[in-house]
MARFIRO-50935 format. One record per atom (N, C-alpha, C, O): residue number from 1; x, y, z; residue in one letter; atom name. Coordinates in Angstrom, 3 decimals. Example, Ala and Ser with C-alpha at 12.3 -4.5 7.8 and 13.67 -1.06 7.14 Angstrom:
 tivex       xx       yy       zz fise pafi
     1   13.190   -5.690    7.800    A    N
     1   12.300   -4.500    7.800    A   CA
     1   13.200   -3.300    7.800    A    C
     1   14.236   -3.319    8.465    A    O
     2   12.850   -2.250    7.080    S    N
     2   13.670   -1.060    7.140    S   CA
     2   12.900    0.030    7.870    S    C
     2   13.409    1.138    8.039    S    O
***
This chain:
 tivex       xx       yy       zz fise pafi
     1   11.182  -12.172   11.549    X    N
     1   10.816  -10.800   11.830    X   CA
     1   10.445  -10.706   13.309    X    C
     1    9.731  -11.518   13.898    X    O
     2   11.004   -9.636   13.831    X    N
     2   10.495   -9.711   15.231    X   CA
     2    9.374   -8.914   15.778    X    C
     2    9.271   -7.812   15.238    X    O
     3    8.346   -9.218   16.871    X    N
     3    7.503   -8.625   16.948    X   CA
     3    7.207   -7.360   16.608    X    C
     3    6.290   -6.928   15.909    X    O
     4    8.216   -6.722   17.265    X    N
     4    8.249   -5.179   17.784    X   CA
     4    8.056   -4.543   15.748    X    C
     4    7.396   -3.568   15.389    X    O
     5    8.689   -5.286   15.024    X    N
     5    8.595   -4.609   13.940    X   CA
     5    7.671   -5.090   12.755    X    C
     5    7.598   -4.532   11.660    X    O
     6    6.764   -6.567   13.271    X    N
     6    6.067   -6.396   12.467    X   CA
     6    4.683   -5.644   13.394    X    C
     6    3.581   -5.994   12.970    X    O
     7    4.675   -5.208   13.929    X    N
     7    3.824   -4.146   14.789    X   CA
     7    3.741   -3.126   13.879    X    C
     7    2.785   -2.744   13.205    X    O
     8    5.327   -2.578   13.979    X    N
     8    5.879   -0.918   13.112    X   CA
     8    5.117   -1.050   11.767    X    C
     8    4.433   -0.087   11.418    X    O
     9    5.178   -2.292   10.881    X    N
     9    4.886   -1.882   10.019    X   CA
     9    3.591   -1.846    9.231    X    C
     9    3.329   -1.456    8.093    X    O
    10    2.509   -2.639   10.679    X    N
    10    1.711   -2.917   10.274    X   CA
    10    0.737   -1.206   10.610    X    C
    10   -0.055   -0.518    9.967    X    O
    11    1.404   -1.133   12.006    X    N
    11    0.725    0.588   12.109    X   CA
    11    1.116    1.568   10.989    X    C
    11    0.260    2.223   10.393    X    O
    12    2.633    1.665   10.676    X    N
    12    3.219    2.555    9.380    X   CA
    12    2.261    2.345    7.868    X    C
    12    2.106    3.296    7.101    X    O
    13    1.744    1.144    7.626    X    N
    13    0.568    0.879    6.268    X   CA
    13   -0.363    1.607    6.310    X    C
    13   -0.942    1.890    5.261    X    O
    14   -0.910    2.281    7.893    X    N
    14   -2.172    2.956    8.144    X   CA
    14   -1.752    4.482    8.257    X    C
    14   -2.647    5.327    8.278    X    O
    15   -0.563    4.823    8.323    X    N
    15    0.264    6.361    8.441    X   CA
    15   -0.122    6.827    7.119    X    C
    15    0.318    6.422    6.043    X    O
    16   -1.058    7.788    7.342    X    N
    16   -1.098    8.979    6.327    X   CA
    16    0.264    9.962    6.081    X    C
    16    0.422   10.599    5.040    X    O
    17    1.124    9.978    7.097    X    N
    17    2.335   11.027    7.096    X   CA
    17    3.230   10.391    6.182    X    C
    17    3.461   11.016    5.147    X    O
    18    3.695    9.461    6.315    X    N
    18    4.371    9.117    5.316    X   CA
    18    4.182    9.026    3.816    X    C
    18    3.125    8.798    3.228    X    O
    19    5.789    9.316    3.113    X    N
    19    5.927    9.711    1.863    X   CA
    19    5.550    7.828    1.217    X    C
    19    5.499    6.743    1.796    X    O
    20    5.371    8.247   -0.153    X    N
    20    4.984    7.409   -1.023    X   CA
    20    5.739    5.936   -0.828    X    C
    20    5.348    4.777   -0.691    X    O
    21    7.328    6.761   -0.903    X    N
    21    7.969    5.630   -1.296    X   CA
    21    8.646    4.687    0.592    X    C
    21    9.436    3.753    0.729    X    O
    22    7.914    5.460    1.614    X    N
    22    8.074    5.291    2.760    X   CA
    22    7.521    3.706    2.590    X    C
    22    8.242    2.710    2.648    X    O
    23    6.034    3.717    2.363    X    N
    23    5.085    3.514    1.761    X   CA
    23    5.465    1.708    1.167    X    C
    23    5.126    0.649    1.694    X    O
    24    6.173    1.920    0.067    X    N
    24    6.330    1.126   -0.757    X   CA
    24    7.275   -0.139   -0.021    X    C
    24    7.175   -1.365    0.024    X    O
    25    8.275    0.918    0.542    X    N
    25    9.382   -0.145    1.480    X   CA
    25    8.101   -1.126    2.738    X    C
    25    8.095   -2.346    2.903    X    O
    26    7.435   -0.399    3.229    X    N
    26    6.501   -1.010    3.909    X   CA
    26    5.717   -2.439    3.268    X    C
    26    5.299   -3.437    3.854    X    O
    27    5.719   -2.120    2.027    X    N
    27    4.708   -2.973    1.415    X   CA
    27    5.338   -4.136    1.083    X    C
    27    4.826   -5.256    1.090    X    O
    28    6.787   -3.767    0.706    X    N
    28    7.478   -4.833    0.296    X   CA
    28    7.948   -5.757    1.215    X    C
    28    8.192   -6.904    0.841    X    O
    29    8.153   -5.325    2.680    X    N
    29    8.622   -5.935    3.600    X   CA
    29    7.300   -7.020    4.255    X    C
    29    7.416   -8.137    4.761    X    O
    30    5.979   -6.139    3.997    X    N
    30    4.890   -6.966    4.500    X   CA
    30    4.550   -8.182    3.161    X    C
    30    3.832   -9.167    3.336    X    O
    31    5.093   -7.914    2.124    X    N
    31    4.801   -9.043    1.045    X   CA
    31    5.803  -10.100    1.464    X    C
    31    5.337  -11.226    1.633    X    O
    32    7.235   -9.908    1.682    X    N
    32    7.952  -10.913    2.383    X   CA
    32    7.967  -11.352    3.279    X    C
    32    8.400  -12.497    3.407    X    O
    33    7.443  -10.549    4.428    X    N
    33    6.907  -11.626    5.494    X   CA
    33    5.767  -12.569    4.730    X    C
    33    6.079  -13.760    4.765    X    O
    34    4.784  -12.351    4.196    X    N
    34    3.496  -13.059    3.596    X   CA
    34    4.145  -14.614    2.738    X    C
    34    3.609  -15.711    2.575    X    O
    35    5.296  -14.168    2.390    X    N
    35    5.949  -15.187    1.499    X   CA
    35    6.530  -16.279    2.204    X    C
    35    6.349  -17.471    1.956    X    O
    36    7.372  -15.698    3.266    X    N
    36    8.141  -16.927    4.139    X   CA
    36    7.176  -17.608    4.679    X    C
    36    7.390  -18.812    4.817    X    O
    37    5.537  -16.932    5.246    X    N
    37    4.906  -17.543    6.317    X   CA
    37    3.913  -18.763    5.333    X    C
    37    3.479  -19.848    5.719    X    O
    38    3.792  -18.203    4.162    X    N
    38    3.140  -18.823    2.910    X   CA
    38    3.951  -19.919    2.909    X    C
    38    3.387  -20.935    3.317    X    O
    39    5.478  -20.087    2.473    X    N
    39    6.572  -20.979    2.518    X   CA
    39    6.566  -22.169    3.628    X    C
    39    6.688  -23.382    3.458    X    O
    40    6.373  -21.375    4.882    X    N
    40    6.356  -22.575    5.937    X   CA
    40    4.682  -23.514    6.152    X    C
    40    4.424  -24.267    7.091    X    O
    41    3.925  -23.233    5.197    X    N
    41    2.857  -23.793    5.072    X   CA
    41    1.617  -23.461    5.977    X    C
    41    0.823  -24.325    6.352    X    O
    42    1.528  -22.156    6.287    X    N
    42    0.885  -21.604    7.368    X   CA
    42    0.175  -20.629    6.817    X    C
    42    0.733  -20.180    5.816    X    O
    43   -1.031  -20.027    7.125    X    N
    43   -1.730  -18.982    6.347    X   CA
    43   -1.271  -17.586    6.948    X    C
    43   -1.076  -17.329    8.136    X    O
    44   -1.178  -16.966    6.141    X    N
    44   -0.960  -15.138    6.449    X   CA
    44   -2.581  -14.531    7.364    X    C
    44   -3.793  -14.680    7.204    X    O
    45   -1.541  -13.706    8.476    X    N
    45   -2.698  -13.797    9.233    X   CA
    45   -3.430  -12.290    8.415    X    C
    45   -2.842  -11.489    7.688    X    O
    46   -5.032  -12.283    8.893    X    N
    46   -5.853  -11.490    8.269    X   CA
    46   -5.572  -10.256    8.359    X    C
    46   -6.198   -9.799    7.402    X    O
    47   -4.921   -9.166    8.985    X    N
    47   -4.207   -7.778    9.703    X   CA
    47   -3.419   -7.885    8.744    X    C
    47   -3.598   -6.955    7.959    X    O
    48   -2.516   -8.670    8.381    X    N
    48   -1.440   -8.420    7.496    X   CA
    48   -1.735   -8.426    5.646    X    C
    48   -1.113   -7.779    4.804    X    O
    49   -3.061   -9.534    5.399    X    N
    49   -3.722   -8.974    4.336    X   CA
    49   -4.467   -7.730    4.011    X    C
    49   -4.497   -7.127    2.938    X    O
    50   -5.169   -7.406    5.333    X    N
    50   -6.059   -6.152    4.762    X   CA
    50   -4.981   -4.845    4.920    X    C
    50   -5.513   -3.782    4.598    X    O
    51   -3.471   -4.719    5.386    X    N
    51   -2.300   -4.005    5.447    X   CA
    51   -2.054   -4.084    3.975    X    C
    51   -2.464   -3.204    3.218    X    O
    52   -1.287   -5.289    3.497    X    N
    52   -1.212   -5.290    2.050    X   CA
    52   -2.248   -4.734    0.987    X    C
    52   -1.907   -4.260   -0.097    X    O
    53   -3.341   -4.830    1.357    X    N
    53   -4.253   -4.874    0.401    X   CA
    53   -4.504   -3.156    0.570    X    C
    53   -4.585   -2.413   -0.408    X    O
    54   -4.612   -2.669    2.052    X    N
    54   -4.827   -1.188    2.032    X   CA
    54   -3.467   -0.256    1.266    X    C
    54   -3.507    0.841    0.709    X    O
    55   -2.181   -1.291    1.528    X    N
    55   -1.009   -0.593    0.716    X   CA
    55   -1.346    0.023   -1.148    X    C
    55   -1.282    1.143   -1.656    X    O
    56   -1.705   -1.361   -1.713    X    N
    56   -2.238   -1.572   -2.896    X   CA
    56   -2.894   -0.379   -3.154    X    C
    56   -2.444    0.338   -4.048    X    O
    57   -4.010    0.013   -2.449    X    N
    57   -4.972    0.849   -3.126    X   CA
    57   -4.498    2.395   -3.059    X    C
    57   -4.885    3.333   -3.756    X    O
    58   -3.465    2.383   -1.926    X    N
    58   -2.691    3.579   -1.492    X   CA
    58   -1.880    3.765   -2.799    X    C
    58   -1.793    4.901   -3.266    X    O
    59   -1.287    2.729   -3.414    X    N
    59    0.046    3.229   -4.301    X   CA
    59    0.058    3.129   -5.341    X    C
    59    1.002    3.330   -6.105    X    O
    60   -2.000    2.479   -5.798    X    N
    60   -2.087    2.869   -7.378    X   CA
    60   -2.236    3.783   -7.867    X    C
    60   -2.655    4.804   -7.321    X    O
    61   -1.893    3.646   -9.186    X    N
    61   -1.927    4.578  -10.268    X   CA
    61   -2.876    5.734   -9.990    X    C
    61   -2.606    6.924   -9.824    X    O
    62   -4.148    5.059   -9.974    X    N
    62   -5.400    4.998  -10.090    X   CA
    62   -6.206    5.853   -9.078    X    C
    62   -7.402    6.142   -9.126    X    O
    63   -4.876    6.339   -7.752    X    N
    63   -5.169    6.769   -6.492    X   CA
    63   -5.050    8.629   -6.869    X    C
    63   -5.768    9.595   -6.609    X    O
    64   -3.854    8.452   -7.541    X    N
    64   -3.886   10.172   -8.047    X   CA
    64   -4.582   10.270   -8.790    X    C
    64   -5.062   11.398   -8.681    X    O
    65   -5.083    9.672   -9.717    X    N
    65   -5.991   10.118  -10.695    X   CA
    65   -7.376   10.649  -10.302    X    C
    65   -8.019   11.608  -10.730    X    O
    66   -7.711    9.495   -9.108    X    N
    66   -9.138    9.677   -8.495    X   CA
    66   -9.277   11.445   -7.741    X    C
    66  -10.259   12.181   -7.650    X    O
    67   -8.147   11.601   -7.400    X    N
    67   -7.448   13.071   -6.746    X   CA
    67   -8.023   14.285   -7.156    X    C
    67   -8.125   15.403   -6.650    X    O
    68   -8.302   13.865   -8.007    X    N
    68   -8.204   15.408   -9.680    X   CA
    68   -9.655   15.519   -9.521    X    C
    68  -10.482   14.637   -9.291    X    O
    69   -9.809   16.855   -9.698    X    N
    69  -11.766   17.086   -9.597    X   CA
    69  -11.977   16.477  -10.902    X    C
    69  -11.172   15.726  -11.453    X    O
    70  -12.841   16.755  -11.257    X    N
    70  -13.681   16.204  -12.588    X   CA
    70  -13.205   17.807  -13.874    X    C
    70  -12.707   17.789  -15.000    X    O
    71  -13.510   18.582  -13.285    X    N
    71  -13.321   20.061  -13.808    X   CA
    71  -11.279   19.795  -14.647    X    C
    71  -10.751   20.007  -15.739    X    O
    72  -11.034   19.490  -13.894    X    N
    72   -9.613   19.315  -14.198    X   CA
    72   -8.985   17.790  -14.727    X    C
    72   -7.803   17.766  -15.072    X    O
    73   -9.765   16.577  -14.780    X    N
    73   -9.987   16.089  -15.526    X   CA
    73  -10.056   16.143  -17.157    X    C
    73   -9.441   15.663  -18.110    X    O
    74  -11.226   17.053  -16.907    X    N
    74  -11.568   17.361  -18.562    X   CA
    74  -10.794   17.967  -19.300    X    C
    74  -10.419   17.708  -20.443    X    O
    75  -10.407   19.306  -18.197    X    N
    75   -9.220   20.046  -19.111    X   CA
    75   -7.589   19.351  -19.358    X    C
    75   -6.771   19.881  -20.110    X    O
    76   -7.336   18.177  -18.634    X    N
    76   -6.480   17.437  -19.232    X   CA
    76   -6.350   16.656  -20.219    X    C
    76   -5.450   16.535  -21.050    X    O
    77   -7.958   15.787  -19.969    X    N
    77   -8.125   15.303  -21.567    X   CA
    77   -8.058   16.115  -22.647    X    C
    77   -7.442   15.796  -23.664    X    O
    78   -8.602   17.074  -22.524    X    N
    78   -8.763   17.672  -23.345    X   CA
    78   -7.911   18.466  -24.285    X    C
    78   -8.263   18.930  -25.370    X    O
    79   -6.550   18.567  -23.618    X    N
    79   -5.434   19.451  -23.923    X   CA
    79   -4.284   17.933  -24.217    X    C
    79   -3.187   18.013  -24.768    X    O
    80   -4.948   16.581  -23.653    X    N
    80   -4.148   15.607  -24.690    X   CA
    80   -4.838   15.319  -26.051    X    C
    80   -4.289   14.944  -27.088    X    O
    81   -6.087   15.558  -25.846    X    N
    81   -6.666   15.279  -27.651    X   CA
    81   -6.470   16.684  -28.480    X    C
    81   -6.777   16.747  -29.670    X    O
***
């Protein structure tokens, strides 16, 4: 990977503008760098974990859900029971 682009993608993990699945391609490319550098017996440097790890919390499930007031919450449960 060459500099210039693991730069791009480490700033693009912190881009609020980008779409979801912008997003995802980002994440996947920073998990394969993590893999080869893992491979050559070398540790993943710390910028590129807390990138991955900020991806993660960006593209769970768990991220829209938190989204939803509480008010609208209820009335969803509520209209699945």
């Amino acid at each position: 990977m060459k500099v210039d682009e693991y730069q791009e993608l480490h700033s693009g993990a912190y881009n609020c503008d980008l779409s979801r699945s912008e997003k995802e391609v980002i994440r996947k490319k920073l998990l394969g760098y993590k893999s080869q550098v893992l491979a050559n017996g070398s540790r993943c440097p710390a910028e590129t974990e807390n990138a991955i790890k900020h991806l993660n919390q960006e593209l769970a499930p768990t991220k829209f859900w938190s989204t939803w007031t509480t008010v609208t919450k209820i009335s969803a449960l509520s209209s699945i029971a």
